[in-house]
C-alpha positions as CSV (number, residue, x, y, z in Angstrom):
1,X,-48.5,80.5,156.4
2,X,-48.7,83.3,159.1
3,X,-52.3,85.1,158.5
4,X,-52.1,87.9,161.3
5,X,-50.1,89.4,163.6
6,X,-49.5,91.8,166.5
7,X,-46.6,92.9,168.1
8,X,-46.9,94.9,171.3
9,X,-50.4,95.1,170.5
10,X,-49.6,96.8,167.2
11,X,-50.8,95.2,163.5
12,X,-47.2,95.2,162.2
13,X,-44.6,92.2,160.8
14,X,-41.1,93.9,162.1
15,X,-39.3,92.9,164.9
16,X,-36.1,94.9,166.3
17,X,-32.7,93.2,165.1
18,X,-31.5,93.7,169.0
19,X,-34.5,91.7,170.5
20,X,-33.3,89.3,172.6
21,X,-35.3,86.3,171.3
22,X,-34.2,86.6,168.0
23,X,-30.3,87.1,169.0
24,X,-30.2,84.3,171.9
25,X,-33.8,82.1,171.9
26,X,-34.5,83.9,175.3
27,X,-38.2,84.1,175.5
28,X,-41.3,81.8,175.9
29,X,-44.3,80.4,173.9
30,X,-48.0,79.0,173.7
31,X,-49.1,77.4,170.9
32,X,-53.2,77.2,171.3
33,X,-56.0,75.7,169.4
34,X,-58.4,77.9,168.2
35,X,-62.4,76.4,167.6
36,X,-65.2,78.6,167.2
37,X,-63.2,82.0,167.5
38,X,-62.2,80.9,171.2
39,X,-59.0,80.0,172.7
40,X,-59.2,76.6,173.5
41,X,-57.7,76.1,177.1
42,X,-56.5,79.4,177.3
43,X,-56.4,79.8,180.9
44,X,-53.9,76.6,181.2
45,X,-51.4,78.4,178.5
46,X,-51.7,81.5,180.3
47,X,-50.4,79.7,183.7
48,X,-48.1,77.7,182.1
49,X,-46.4,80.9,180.6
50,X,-46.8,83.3,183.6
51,X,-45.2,79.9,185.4
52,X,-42.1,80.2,182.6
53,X,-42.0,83.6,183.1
54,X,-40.8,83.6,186.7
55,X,-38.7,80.6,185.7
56,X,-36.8,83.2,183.3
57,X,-36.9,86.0,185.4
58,X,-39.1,87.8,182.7
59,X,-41.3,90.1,183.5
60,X,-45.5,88.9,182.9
61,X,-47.6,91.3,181.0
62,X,-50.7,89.7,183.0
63,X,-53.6,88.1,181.7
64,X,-55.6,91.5,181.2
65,X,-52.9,92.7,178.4
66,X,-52.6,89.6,176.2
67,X,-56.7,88.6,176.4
68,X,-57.3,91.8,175.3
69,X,-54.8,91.5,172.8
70,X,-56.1,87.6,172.1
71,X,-59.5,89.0,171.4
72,X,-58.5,91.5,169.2
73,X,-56.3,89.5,167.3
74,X,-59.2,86.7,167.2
75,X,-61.7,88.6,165.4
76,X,-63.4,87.8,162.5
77,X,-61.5,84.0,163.1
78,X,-63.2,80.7,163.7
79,X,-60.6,78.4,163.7
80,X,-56.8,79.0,163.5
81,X,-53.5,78.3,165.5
82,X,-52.3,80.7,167.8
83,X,-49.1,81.4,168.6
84,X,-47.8,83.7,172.0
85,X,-44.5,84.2,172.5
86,X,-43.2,86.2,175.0
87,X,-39.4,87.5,175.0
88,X,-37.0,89.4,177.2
89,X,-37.3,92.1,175.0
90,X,-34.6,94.6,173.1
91,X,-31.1,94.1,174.5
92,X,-27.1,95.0,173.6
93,X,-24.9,92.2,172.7
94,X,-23.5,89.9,175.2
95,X,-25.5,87.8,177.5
96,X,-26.3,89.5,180.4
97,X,-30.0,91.6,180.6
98,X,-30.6,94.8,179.9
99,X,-31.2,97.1,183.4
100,X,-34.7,97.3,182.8
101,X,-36.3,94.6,180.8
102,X,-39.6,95.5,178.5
103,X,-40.5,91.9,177.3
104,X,-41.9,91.8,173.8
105,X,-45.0,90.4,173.2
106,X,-46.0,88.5,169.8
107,X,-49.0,87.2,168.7
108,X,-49.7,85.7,165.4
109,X,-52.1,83.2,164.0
110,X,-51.7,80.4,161.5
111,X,-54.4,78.5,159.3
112,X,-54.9,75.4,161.6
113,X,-53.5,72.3,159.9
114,X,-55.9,69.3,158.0
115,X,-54.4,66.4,160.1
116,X,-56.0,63.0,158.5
117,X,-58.9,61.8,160.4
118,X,-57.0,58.4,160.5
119,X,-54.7,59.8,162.8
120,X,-56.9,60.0,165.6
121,X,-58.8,57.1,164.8
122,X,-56.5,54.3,163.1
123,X,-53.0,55.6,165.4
124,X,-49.7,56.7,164.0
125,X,-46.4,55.8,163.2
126,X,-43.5,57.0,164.9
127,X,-39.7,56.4,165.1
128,X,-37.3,56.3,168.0
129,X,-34.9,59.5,167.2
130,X,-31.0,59.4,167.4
131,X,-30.3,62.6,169.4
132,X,-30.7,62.8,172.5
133,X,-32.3,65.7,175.4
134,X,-29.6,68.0,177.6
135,X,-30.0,68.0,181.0
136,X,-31.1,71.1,182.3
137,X,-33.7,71.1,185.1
138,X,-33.4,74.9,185.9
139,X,-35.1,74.8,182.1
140,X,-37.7,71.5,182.4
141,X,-41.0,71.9,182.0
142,X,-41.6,75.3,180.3
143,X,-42.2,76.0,176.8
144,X,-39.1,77.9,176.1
145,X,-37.8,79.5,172.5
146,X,-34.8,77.6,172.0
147,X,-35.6,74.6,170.3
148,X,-32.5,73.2,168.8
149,X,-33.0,69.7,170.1
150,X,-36.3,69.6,168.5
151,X,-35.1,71.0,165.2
152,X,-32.2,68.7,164.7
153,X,-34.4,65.6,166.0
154,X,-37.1,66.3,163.2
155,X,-34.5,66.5,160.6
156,X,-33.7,62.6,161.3
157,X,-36.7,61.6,158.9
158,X,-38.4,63.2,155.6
159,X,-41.0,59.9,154.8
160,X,-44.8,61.4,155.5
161,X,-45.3,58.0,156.6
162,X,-43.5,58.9,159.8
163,X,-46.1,61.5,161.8
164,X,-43.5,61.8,165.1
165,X,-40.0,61.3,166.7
166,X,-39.4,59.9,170.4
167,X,-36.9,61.7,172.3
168,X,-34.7,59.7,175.0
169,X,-31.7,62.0,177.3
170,X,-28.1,61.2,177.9
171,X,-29.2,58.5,180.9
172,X,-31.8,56.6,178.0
173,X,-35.3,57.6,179.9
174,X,-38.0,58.0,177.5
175,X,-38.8,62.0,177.7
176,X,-41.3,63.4,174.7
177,X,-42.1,63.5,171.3
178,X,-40.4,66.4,169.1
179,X,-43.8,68.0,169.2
180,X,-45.5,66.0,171.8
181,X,-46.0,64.4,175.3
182,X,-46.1,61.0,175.4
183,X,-48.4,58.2,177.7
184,X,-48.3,54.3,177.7
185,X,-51.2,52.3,179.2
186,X,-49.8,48.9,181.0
187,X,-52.1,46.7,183.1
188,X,-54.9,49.2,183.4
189,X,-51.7,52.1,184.4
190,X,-51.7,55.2,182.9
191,X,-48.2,56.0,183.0
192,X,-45.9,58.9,181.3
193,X,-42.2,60.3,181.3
194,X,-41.4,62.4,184.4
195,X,-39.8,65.9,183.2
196,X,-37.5,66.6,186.2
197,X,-34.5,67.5,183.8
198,X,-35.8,68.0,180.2
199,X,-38.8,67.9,178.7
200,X,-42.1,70.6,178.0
201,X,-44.9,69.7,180.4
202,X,-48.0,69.9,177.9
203,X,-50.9,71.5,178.4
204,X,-53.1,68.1,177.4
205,X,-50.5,66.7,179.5
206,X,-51.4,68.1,182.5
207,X,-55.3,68.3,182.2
208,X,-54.7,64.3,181.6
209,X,-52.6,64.2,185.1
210,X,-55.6,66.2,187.0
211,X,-58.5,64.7,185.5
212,X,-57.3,60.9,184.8
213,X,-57.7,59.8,188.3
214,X,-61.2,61.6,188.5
215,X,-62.2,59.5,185.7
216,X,-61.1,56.2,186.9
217,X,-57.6,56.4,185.9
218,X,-54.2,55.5,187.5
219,X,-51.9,58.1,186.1
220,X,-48.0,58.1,187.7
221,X,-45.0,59.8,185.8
222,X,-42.5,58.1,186.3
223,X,-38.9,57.0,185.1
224,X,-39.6,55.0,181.6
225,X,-37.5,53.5,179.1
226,X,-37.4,52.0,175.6
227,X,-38.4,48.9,177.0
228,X,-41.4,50.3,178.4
229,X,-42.6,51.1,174.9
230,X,-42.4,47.6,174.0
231,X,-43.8,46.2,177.0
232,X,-47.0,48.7,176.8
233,X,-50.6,47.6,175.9
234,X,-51.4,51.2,174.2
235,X,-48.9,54.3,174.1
236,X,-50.8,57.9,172.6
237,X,-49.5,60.9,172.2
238,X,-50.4,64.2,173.0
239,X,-50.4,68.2,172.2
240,X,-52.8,71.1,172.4
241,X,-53.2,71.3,168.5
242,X,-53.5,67.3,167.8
243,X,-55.3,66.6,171.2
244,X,-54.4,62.6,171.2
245,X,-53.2,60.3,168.6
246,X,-52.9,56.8,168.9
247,X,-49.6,55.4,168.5
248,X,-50.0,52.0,165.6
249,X,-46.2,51.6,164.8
250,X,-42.9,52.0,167.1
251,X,-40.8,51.9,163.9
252,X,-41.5,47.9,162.7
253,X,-43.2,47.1,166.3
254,X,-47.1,47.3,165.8
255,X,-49.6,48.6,168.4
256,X,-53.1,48.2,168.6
257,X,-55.9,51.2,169.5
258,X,-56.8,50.4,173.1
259,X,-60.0,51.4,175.2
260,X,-58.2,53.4,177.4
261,X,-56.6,55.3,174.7
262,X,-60.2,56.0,173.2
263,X,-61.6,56.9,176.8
264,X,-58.8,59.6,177.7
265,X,-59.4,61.1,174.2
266,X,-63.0,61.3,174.4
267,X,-62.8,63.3,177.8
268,X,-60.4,65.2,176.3
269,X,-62.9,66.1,173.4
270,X,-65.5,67.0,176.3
271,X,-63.4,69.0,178.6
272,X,-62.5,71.1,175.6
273,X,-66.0,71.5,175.0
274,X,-66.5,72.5,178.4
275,X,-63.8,74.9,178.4
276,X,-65.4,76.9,175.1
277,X,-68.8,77.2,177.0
278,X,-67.6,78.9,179.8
């Protein structure tokens, strides 16, 4: 349930009819952890977004604006999720932008969610989904608002047994989870989907791609399949809100917790605490 929220900096719940993110999906967001009233790895959502930003063509309030607006929105709060989402703002109908565009900016925070503790230490289950990712590379990587993939993917399964979905695209290559990066470890590799034409490049994701080779670890993107899967010694998955679970089942193939799976989380764990003590 949505605890708080502010909209162009303002305490209010209403959002114009004509804004462009609600009529067409065109905007941007962060979702972000937050532990001990900080922003967990706030400066790496920030980039990513300014990054989306000029990816969209929408203008970047700068970091200034929305930290000020974080902090404000933060207080009083230990430990919450946060949501930014940035769009292009109020606009006419038809596609093409308004003249002048005035992004909106909205921020909102959510009670963060009681994910088992078996999760991160006994692994998951997850199911290969039917539908399959667009090709879009003008679109990969960044954390935009239209998520229609995603929502039609997660509808394939009700069971709680089932924690997350694999996504594939049109060619069969192993891309995400609905709600998640993915990573397989084979022969001591760290290996994980390249996102040259689909795909959200994850914060945990990236941090894993910079610091896995500082701490001893091979780590390649690279083209991967459904027989990859099968072929892996450990596969995890990955987001800024569950940091890394353990993948136990691939639908009715079994998996077991791995060392290297237990070593990336733990730096993970450490980083973050890094990050809230600067």
């Amino acid at each position: 349930m949505l605890t708080d929220v502010l909209i162009n900096g303002e305490k209010k719940h209403n959002l114009d009819i004509t804004d462009r993110g609600f009529q067409y999906g065109d905007g941007l967001f962060e979702t972000i952890e937050v532990t001990s009233g900080r922003a967990v790895f706030i400066s790496r959502h920030l980039d990513r977004l300014q990054l989306g930003c000029k990816q969209l063509f929408i203008p970047y309030p700068g970091d200034i604006v929305l930290l000020s607006e974080i902090d404000l929105l933060l207080e009083g709060t230990e430990s919450a999720v946060l949501k930014i989402q940035l769009t292009r703002g109020q606009g006419g109908r038809g596609y093409r932008q308004p003249e002048i565009v005035e992004p909106t900016r909205i921020l909102s925070l959510y009670p963060f969610p009681a994910f088992p503790e078996c999760y991160k230490q006994e692994g998951v289950r997850v199911r290969l989904c039917s539908g399959r990712l667009g090709s879009n590379p003008s679109l990969a990587g960044i954390k935009h608002t239209n998520r229609l993939e995603q929502v039609l993917a997660r509808a394939e399964w009700v069971s709680e047994s089932i924690q997350e979905g694999l996504m594939f695209d049109q060619q069969g290559c192993l891309v995400e989870g609905t709600m998640s990066n993915i990573f397989m470890v084979k022969d001591g590799m760290l290996l994980t989907p390249l996102l040259v034409n689909c795909g959200v490049a994850g914060i945990i994701r990236g941090i894993i791609l910079d610091y896995g080779a500082e701490n001893g670890f091979h780590v390649e993107p690279r083209l991967l399949t459904k027989e990859h899967l099968y072929r892996a010694d450990e596969v995890f998955l990955t987001n800024s809100i569950i940091g890394i679970w353990p993948v136990s089942h691939i639908d009715n193939y079994s998996l077991s917790v791995g060392s290297v799976t237990r070593q990336i989380s733990q730096c993970i764990d450490q980083l973050k605490t890094q990050d809230l003590q600067l």
